[in-house]
N, C-alpha and C positions, 0 to 999 in steps of 0.2 A: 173805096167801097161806098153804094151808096148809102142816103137814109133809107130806103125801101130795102135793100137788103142786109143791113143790120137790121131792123124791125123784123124782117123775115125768118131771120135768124136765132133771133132771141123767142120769137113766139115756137120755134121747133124745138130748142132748147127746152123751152119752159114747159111743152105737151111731154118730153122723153124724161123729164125731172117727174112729172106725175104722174106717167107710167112705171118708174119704176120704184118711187115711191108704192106704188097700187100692187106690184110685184114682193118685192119685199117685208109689205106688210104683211100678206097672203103667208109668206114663208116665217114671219115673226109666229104670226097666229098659227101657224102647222104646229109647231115645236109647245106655244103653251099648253094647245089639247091634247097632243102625248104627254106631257108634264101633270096633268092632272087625270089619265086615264088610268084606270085599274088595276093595268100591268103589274105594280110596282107598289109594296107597301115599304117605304121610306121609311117607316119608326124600326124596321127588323133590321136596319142596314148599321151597320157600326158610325158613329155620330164624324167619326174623322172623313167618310167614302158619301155622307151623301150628298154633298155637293156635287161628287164628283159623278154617283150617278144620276142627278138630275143633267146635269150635263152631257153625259153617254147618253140619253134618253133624246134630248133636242139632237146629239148630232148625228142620230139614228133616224129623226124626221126629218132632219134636211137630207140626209142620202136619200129619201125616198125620192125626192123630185129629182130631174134633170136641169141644173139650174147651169150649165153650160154658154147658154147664149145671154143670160143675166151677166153672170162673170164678166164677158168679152164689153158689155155697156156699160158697168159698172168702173172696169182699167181705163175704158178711154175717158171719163171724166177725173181719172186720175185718184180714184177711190179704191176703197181695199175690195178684192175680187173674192173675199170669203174665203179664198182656196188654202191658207192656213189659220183655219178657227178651231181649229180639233179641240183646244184647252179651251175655249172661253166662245163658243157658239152663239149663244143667245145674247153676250153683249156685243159681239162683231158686229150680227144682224140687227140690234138695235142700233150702236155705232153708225152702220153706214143710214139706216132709214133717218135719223137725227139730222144727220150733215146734208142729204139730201132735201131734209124741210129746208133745213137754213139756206142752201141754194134756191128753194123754189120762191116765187112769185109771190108767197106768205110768209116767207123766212123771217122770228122774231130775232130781236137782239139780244136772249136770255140763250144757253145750251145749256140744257141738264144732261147730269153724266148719265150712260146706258145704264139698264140692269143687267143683272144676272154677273158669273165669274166673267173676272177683265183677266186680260192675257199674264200681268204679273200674279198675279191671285192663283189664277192656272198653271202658271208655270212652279208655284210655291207649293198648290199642292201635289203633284207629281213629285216633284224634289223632298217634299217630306215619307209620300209614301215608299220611293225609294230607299231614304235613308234608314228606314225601320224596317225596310226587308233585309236591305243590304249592306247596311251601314254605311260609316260617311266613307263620301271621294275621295280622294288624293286630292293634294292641293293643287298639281297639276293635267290632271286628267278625270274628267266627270264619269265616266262610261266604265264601269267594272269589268274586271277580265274573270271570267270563272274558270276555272282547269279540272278536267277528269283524271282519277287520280289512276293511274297503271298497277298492277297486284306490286310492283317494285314498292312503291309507296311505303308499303306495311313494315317494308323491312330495310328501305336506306332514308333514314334521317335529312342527309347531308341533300338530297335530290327535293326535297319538299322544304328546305331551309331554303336554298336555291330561289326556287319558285314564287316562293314569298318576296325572296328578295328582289326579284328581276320584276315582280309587278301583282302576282296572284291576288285577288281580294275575297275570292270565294272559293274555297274544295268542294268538288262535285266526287259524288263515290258513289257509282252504279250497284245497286243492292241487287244488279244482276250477276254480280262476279262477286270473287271469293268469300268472305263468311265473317261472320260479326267478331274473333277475334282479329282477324285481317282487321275491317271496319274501324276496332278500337285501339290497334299500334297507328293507325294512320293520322286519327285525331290527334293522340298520345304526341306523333310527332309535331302535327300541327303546332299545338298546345307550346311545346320545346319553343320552335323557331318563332312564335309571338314573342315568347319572353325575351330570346334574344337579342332581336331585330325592332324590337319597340313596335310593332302593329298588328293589326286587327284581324280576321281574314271570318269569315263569315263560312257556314258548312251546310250543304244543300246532301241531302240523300236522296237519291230516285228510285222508286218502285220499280220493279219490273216490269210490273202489270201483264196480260192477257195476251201474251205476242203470240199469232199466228205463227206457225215453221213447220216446214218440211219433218218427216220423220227420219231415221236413221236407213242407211241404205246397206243391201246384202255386201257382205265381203266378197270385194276380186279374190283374183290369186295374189299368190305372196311372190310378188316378182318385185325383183329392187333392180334398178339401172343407175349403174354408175358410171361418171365420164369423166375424164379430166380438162382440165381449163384450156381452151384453142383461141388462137387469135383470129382476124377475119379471114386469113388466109385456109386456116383448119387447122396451123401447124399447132404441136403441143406447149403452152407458155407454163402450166404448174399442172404435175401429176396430183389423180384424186386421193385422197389422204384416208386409209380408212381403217379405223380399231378392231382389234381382233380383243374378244376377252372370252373367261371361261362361259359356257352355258349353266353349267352346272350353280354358278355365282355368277350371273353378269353385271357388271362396273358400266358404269356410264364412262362414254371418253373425256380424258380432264382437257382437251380443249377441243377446235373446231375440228368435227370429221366429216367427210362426206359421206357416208355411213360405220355401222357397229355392225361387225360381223360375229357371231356366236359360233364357238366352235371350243370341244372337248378339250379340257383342262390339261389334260395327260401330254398332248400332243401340241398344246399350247405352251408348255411351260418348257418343250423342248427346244423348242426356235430359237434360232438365234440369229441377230446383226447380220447381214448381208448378203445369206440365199435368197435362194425364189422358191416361190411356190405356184406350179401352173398348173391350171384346171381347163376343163371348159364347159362352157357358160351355157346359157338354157337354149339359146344358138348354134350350138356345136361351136361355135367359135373357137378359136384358141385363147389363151390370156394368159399372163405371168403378174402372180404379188413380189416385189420386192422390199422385204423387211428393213426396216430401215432403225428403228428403236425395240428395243426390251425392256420392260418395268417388271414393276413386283404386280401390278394391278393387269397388264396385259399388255398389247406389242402395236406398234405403227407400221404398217405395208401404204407400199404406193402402190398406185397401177396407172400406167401412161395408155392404156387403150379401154375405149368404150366396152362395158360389158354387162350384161343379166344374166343377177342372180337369182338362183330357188334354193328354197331347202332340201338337203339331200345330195350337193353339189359337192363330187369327189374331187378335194383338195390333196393335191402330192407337191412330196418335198422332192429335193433334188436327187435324193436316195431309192430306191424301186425294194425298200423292204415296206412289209406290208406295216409297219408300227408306222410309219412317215404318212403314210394317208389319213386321212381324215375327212370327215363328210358334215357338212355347213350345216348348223343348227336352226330355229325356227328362226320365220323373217316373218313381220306384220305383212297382214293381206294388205294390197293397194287398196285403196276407196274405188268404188267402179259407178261413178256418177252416170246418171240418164241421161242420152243426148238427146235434146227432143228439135223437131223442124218443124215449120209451119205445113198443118195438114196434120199432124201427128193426132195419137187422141191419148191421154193421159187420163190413169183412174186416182182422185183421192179417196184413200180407205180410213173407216174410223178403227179402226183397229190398228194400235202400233205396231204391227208387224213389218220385220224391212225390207224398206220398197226393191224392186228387180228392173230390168230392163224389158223394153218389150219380148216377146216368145217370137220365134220367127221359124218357117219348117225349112226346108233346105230350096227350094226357090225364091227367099225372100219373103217369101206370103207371111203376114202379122197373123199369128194365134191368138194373143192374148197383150193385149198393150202395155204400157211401162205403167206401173205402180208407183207410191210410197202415199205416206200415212199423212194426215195433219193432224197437227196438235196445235189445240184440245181438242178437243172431237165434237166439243158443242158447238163449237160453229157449224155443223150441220145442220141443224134447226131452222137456219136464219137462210139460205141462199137459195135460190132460185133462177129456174132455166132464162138464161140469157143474159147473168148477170155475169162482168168481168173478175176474173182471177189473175193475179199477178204475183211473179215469183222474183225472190232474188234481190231485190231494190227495181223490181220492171223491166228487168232485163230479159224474161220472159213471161208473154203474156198470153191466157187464153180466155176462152168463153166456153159456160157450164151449159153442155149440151143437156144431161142425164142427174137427175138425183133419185137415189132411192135412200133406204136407211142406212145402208152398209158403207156407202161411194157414191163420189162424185166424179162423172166425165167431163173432161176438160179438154177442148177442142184445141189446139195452141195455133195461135194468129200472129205471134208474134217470137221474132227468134233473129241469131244471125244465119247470111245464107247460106252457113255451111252446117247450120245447127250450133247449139248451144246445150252447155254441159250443165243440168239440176245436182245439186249434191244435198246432202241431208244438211239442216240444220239452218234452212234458208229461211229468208223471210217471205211470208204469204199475206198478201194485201186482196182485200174484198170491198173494192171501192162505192161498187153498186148495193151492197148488203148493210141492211139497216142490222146490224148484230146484238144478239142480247145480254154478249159477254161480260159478266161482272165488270166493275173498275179494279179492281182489287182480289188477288189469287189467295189460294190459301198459307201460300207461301209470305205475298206480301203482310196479310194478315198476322203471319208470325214476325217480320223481320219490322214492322213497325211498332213495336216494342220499343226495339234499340233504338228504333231510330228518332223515334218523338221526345227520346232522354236525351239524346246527344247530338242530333241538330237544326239549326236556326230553324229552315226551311225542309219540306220536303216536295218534290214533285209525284203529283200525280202524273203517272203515265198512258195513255191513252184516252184521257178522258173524251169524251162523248157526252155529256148532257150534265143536268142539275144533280139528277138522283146521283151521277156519279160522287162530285164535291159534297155534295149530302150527309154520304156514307164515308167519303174518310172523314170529315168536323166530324161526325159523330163518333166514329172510331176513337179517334185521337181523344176526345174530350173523354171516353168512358177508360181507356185505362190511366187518364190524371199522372202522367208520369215526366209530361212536358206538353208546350205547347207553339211547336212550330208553326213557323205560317205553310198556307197551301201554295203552291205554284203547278198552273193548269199546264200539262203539257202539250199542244195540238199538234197533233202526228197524223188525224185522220181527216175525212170532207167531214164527216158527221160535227167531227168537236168541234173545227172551223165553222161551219152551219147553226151550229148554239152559241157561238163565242160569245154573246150579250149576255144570255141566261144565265152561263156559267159564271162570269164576271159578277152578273149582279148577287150571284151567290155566294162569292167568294168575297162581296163586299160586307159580309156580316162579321166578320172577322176585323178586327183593326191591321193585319197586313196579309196583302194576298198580290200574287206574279205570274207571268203568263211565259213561257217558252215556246220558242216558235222551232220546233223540230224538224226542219226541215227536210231531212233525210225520207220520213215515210211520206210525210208532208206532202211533198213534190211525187212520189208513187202514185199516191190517193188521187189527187188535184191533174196530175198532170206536168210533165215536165214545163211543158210551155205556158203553165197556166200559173208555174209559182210564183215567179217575180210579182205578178200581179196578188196572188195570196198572200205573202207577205207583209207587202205595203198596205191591206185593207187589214192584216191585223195590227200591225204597226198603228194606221190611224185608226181604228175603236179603239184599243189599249188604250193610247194617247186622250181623246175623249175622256176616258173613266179615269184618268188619272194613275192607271195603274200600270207597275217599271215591266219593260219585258228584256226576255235575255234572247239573242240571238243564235241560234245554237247548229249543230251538225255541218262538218265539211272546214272549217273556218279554217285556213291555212292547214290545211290537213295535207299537201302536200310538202308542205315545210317540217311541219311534226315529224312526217312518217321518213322522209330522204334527206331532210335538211339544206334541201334547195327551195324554195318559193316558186309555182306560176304567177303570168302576169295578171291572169283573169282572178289567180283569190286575193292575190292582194286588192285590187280592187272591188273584190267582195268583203275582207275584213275592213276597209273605211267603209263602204255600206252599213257595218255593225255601227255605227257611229251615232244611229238613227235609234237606237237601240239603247237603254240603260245599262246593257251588260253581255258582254259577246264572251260565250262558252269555247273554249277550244277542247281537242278532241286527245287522248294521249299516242305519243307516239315516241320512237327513238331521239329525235330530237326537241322535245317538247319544249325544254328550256330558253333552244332558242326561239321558237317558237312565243313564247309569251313575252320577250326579249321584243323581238318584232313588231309586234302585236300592241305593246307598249308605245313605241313610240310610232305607231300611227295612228292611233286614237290619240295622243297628245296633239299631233301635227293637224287632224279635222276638226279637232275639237275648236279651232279659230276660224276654220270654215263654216263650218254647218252646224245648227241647231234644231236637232227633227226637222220638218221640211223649212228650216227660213234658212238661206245663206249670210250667213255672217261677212260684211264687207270689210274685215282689217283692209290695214293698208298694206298694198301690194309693191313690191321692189322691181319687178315686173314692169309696173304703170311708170314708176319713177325713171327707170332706164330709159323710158322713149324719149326719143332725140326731144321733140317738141319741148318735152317737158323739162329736159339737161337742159335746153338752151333760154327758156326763161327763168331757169333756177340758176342759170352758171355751172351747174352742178356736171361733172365733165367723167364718166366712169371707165375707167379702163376697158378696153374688150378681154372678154372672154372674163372677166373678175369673178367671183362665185359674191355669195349673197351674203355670207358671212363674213367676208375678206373687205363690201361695200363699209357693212357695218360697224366694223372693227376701225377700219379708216376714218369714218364716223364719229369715233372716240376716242382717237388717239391719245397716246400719254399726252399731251400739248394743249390738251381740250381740257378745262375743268368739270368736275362734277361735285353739282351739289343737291340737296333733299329740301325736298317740302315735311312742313311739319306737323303734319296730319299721319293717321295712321289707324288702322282698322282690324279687327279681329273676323276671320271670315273660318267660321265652322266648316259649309261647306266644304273649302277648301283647304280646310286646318292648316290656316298658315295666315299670320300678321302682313297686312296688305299697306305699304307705303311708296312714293314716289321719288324720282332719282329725275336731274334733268341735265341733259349733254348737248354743246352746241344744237341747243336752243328748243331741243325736241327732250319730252317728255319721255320717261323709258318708268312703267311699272314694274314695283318690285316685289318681292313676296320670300319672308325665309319662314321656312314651314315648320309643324309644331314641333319635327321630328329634330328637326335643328335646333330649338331652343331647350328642350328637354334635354339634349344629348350633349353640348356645348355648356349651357349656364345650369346645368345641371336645376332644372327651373321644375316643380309639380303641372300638371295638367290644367290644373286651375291657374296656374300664375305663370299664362304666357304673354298676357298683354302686361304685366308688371316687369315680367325676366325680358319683355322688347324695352321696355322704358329706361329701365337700370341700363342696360349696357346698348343702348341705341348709339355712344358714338364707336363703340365696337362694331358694331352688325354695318354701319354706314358706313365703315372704310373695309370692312372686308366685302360689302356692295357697289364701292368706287374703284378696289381692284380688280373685280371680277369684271365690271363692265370696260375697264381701258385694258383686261386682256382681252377684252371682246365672246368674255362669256355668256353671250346673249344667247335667248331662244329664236326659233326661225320666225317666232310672230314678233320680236322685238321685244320680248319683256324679259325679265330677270328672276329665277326664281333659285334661292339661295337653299342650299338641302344640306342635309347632314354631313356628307362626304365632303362637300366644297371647305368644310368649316379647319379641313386640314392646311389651306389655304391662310388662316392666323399666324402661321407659325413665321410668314413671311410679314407681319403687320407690326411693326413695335410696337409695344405698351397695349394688344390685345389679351385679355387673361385669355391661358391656354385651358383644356377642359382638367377638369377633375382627374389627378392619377389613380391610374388601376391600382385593387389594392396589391402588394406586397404577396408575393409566393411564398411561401411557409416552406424554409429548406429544414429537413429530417437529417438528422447527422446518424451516420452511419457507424453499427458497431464495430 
């Protein structure tokens, strides 16, 4: 190269160093003049948030610009691209303008440090406002798990002891289901399984709030179909099982039926084990019951062929006297849901009356279109022609042709192509309607009572603007009965479209949390538009420092069938991004947070909000290149565990460094362990040291001290069985500590006391 093109060089250098210096300062000075504009009185904000909202403030004026093609000039000098400043904005951007001096053609030999919050500072206070919403982490995993609790809750103990123990750190209890003594066995239980289990668990109550729904729909007939179980073939694998009890007293069946047939006491209690009883059905069909049990409480019949039943369906015994008959008592009407198509027109009534199907005369011709109600009815007020209505989670959607005072016409645009079934009790989204629905029903107005006495947090539900948060702080503060923090729930465009406001409102509070609902969320927004809604609430929360929970759908197919998709589990490590991922209740919930648990451990070495954490990889270490200047030579097919273990074989020594740390966050004594030749981090957690040396809360750094060469040989057994974690580190828990019993000269824990035997008279 010659000297004319190094000089050429360095002079293009040195013009692109002072353009973007001239770039960067422009976006310094953006962020101070929103920092001193009006917006925003800082003295009202609670003295722990206002850094955080002067920081939300700057990275609200850098979003305003498109600084895209900065970014891209900014990486190829091999400088920070801005693109994760969300904690600590204003010093990134002075950061990089600083380093840029010192590269340009004036560059002194002094660097002063940037102003405003640095990315540790930032990351501190996030970490703290978490911890006072949510209290502390596990020592193994940052990201809280919250759980909804099932009406089961209120009444098995042993299901929420469980919960706790497989990972739970928060109970969520929908104050939209069952009733504040439910509400108060569930705590109750709570309460129990803390004392037990030695942990904490944190109690979030949510409002109902102002839910849009479908009204109640006219009763079908009372026709019941019952079938027995076929294989693919059609043939018959288990006839339908179904209870017969008095009408006159109906008993519920004591175990699984495929239906409770009612029928006269008289002729019921005359049955017996192994006739038939044949009828037919609302088909004329033929059909035979065959009685297979007799109780005190009522009788089990089978029936191996498909049949519908009505009330008034004449049942005969095997006998042709007129006492042997008997005729089928009341059956529930079917639900008779509206099918609507695209093209259909659909009326909302304010009046609860229940909805019907459309009127039709005998050639088809519509008389009168399909009805049902919405509630409340004040959302009439608010909507107008043109604007979008959606039902159901957007499964069906139309556009408001007609409003008068009475009803709204709902043109439906969207549907499947064979039509789709409205049933009562739906959800209704008005994504276009600016609505002027309370935040708060008159119902929540009662049940937050309870709930400001008894827990940590509460969620607002549907919030929508300032005035919303407004009115619950001021609620909660005038009945003085507790004082939870607030957590905004965003479910609509509207709340997502205020998120700052709200936020800065909820900064006057010393702890405040945001919920990302995504459930209506993605109605409102758009399916295609969520991913992208989430991550911008992701990064403002992050900006303001303040913890948000990830919430609706989260392994929701695991909960509800106890098998896992591939797509949500890789949507619960996405929660990872998140200070706390909600799950949803379901049949299998347990395992569920089971799950849940150890994938948040397992990202937790990956990612940290948007930065990728670069552990080392076993992965990298397997490539040949690399076995072959290390000597390091790894079996095929080996698993990652089996390397490791190898790694440490009994034949390897291990010994500790003699430093040691007490880490809150993590509640757990932080020391190090080293094995041919590699460092391995160790950690036994508070719950261990409490539970083993029987040690106070306060004196875990003294109960590590005291029996530190106990804890280091049950830390040198664990590692040469190769009880390592998948990131390489060691973390020693309560259970492993049964593990002593193999250590000579380990004191064993504390004996239980003594069971008091009662001598019998």
């Amino acid at each position: 190269m010659t000297n004319a093109t190094v000089a050429s060089a360095t002079k293009h250098r040195t013009k692109e160093i002072r353009k973007l210096i001239d770039e960067v300062t422009v976006l310094r000075d953006s962020l101070l003049a929103a920092d001193q504009g009006p917006a925003v009185d800082f003295s009202l904000l609670d003295a722990g948030f206002r850094d955080s909202a002067r920081n939300l403030i700057h990275y609200l004026a850098l979003r305003r610009h498109d600084v895209r093609a900065l970014q891209e000039r900014l990486a190829s000098l091999g400088l920070s691209s801005l693109g994760r400043a969300e904690s600590h904005v204003l010093h990134s951007i002075e950061a990089v303008r600083r380093v840029l001096e010192e590269l340009g053609p004036d560059g002194g030999d002094t660097f002063e440090p940037a102003a405003g919050l640095d990315r540790v500072h930032g990351r501190r206070l996030l970490q703290e406002h978490t911890e006072a919403l949510m209290g502390p982490a596990r020592a193994e995993r940052g990201v809280r798990i919250m759980v909804t609790m099932p009406g089961e809750a209120a009444q098995d103990y042993e299901l929420v002891h469980e919960l706790l123990r497989q990972g739970m750190d928060c109970m969520r209890i929908n104050c939209a289901h069952d009733d504040e003594a439910a509400w108060a066995r569930m705590i109750e239980h709570l309460r129990r399984a803390e004392q037990a289990l030695h942990r904490k668990c944190r109690i979030l109550m949510d409002l109902a709030g102002p839910k849009l729904r479908t009204g109640p729909l006219s009763p079908g007939p009372a026709v019941l179909k019952v079938r027995p179980q076929r294989d693919i073939y059609g043939r018959v694998t288990a006839p339908a099982r179904l209870w017969l009890t008095a009408q006159e007293e109906p008993l519920p069946a004591p175990a699984a039926a495929a239906a409770c047939l009612p029928v006269p006491q008289a002729w019921l209690q005359s049955l017996v084990a192994g006739e038939s009883i044949g009828f037919r059905d609302a088909r004329q069909a033929e059909r035979e019951l065959q009685v297979t049990e007799v109780t005190a409480g009522g009788c089990w019949a089978e029936l191996h062929r498909t049949a519908y039943l009505v009330p008034g369906l004449k049942l005969s015994r095997d006998s042709a006297k007129p006492a042997d008959v008997a005729l089928l008592g009341p059956l529930p009407p079917r639900e008779q849901p509206l099918l609507l198509r695209e093209g259909d027109l659909l009326k909302l009534t304010r009046q609860p009356e229940p909805g019907r199907p459309a009127m039709v005369d005998d050639d088809g011709r519509i008389l009168a279109p399909a009805q049902i109600a919405c509630i409340p009815a004040e959302a009439f007020h608010d909507v107008r022609i043109g604007e979008r209505v959606l039902f159901d989670d957007g499964r069906i959607g139309g556009v408001i042709e007609r409003t008068d005072r009475d009803s709204i016409d709902v043109r439906i645009t969207r549907s499947r192509a064979t039509g789709s079934k409205l049933r009562g009790e739906k959800g209704i989204n008005l994504p276009d309607s600016r609505l002027r629905l309370p935040a708060m029903t008159a119902k929540d107005l009662q049940d937050l009572r309870f709930v400001a006495s008894h827990a940590d947090m509460v969620a607002l539900s549907f919030a929508n603007c300032v005035q919303d948060v407004t009115q619950l702080r001021e609620e909660i503060a005038r009945l003085g009965v507790g004082d939870p923090a607030v957590v905004l729930k965003i479910e609509t465009r509207r709340g997502f479209e205020n998120l700052p406001e709200m936020l800065l409102e909820g900064m006057k509070s010393p702890r405040c949390g945001v919920m990302i609902a995504r459930g209506d969320l993605a109605v409102e927004c758009g399916f295609e538009r969520m991913a992208e809604v989430q991550e911008e609430i992701l990064w403002v929360c992050e900006s303001a420092h303040v913890p948000v929970i990830w919430a609706t759908q989260v392994l929701e197919t695991l909960a509800r069938e106890g098998l896992p998709s591939r797509a949500e589990i890789t949507d619960a490590a996405m929660g990872d991004r998140a200070e706390c991922v909600m799950l949803n209740k379901g049949p299998h919930i347990v395992a569920a947070v089971k799950a849940l648990d150890d994938i948040l451990r397992r990202m937790q070495a990956h990612q940290s909000k948007k930065s990728p954490m670069l552990r080392s990889l076993h992965l990298a270490h397997q490539f040949p290149s690399h076995a072959a200047a290390t000597g390091v030579r790894a079996a095929e097919g080996a698993t990652h565990d089996a390397a490791r273990v190898e790694d440490c074989a009994p034949n390897k020594a291990v010994r500790f460094g003699h430093s040691h740390q007490l880490d809150m966050t993590r509640r757990a004594v932080i020391f190090n362990a080293f094995c041919n030749r590699q460092m391995i981090p160790c950690a036994i957690t508070a719950e261990a040291l409490l539970k083993q040396f029987d040690a106070r809360e306060s004196e875990l750094l003294s109960a590590f001290a005291q029996h530190r060469g106990a804890i280091e040989r049950l830390a040198e057994t664990l590692i040469l069985e190769g009880r390592l974690e998948p990131e390489g580190n060691l973390v020693v828990r309560a259970e492993d500590c049964t593990w002593l019993t193999r250590i000579p000269g380990v004191p064993q824990p504390p004996p239980a006391p003594a069971a008091v035997e009662t001598a019998s008279a």
